[in-house]
RODO-2510 file (C-alpha; in nm, 4 decimals, decimal comma):
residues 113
     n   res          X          Y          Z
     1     x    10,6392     8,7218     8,0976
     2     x    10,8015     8,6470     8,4018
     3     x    10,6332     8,7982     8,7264
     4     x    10,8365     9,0884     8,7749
     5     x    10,7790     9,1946     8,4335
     6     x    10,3730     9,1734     8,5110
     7     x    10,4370     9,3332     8,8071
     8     x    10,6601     9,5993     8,6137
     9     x    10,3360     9,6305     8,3425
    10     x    10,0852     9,6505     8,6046
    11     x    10,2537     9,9478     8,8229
    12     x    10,3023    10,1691     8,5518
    13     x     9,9639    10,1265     8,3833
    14     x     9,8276    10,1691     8,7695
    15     x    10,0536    10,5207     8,7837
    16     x     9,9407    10,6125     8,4001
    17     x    10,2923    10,5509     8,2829
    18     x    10,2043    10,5397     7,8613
    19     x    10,4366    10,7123     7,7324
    20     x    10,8824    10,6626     7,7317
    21     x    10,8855    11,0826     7,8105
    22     x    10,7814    10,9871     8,1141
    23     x    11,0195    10,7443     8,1880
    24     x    11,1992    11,0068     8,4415
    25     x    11,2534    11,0123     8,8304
    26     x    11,0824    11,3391     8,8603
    27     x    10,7500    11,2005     8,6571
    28     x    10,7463    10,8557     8,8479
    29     x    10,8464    10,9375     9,1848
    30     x    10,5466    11,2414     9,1564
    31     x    10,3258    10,9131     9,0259
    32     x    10,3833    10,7238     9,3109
    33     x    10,4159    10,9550     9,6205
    34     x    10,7924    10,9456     9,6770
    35     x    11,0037    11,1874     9,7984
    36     x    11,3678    11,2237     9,6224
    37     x    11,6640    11,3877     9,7974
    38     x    11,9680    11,4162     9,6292
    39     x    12,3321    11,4098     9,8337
    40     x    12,6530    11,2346     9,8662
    41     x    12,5267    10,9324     9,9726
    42     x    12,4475    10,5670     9,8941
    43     x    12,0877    10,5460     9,7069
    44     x    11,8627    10,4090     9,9465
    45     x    11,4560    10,4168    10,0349
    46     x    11,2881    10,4083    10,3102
    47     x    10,8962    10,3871    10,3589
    48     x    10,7908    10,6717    10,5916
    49     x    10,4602    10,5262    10,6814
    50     x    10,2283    10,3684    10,4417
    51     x    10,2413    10,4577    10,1112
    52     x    10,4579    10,7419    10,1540
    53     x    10,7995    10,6767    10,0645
    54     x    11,1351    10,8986    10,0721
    55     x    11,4450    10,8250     9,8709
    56     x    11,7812    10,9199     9,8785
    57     x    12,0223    10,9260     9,5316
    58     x    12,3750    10,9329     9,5072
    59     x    12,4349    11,3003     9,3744
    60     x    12,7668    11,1726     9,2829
    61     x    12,6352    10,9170     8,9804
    62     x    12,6140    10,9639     8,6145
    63     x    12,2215    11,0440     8,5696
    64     x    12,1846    10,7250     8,3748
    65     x    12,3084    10,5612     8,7331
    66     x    12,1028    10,7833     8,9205
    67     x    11,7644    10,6295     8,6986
    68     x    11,8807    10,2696     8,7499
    69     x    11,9409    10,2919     9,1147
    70     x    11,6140    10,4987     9,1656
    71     x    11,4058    10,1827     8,9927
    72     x    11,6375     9,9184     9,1972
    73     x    11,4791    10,0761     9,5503
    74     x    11,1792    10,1532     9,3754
    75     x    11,1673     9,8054     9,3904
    76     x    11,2593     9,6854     9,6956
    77     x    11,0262     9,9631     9,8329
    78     x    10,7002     9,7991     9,6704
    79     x    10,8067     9,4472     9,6914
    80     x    11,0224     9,3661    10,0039
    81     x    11,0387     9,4275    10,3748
    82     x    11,2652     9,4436    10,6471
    83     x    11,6120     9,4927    10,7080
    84     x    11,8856     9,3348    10,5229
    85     x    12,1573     9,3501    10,7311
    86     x    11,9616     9,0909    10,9335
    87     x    11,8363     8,8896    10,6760
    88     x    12,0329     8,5553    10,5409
    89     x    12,2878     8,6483    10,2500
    90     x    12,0752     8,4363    10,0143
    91     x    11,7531     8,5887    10,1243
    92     x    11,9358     8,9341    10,0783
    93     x    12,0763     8,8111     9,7309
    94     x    11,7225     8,7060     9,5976
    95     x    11,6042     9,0846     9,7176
    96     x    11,9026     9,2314     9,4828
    97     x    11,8315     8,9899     9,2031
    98     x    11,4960     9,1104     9,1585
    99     x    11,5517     9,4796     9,2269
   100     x    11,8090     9,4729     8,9859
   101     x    11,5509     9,2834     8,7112
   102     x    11,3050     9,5043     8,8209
   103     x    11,5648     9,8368     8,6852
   104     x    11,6112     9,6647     8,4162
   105     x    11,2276     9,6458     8,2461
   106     x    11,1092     9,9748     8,4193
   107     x    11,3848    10,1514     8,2465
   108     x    11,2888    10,0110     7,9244
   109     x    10,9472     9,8741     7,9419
   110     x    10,8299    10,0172     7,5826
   111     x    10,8581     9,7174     7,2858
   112     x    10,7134     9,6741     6,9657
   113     x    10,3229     9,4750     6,9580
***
């Protein structure tokens, strides 16, 4: 397994995530103490003050979109800090890589033993 997928494993058995039903924005962000707003607006997190996160999704995406882009700043919420738009493109880059490999096993994280 490649780290983000152990650190994919280990957040959802932390939260009590067993189950794909409750593979939902509504069940996870409830898990993990994060408040969703939806508007016409870019999807974006912020971390209010520690560990207390809000989140805003794009109320214009497909709800399939809406999932993916609420794991991608899930991500970047629990694994990265500070501001992009100061950061070094490849710095940034790395930061989207993984938030976007991070979607990717959280929204499917279920396989056969």
């Amino acid at each position: 397994m490649t780290r983000i997928e152990e650190f994919q494993e280990e957040l959802y058995n932390k939260i009590g995530v067993t189950e794909p039903s409750q593979l939902t924005i509504e069940d996870i962000s409830f898990r993990m103490n994060v408040w969703i707003y939806y508007g016409s607006f870019r999807s974006e997190a912020l971390e209010v003050k520690s560990g207390m996160y809000t989140m805003n999704i794009d109320s214009r995406l497909e709800p399939t979109q809406q999932w993916l882009d609420f794991l991608h700043e899930l991500c970047h919420l629990l694994r990265h800090a500070g501001d992009q738009s100061t950061m070094p493109e490849q710095f940034t880059q790395a930061q989207e890589d993984e938030a976007d490999a991070f979607a990717l096993y959280a929204s499917m994280p279920f396989g056969a033993a």
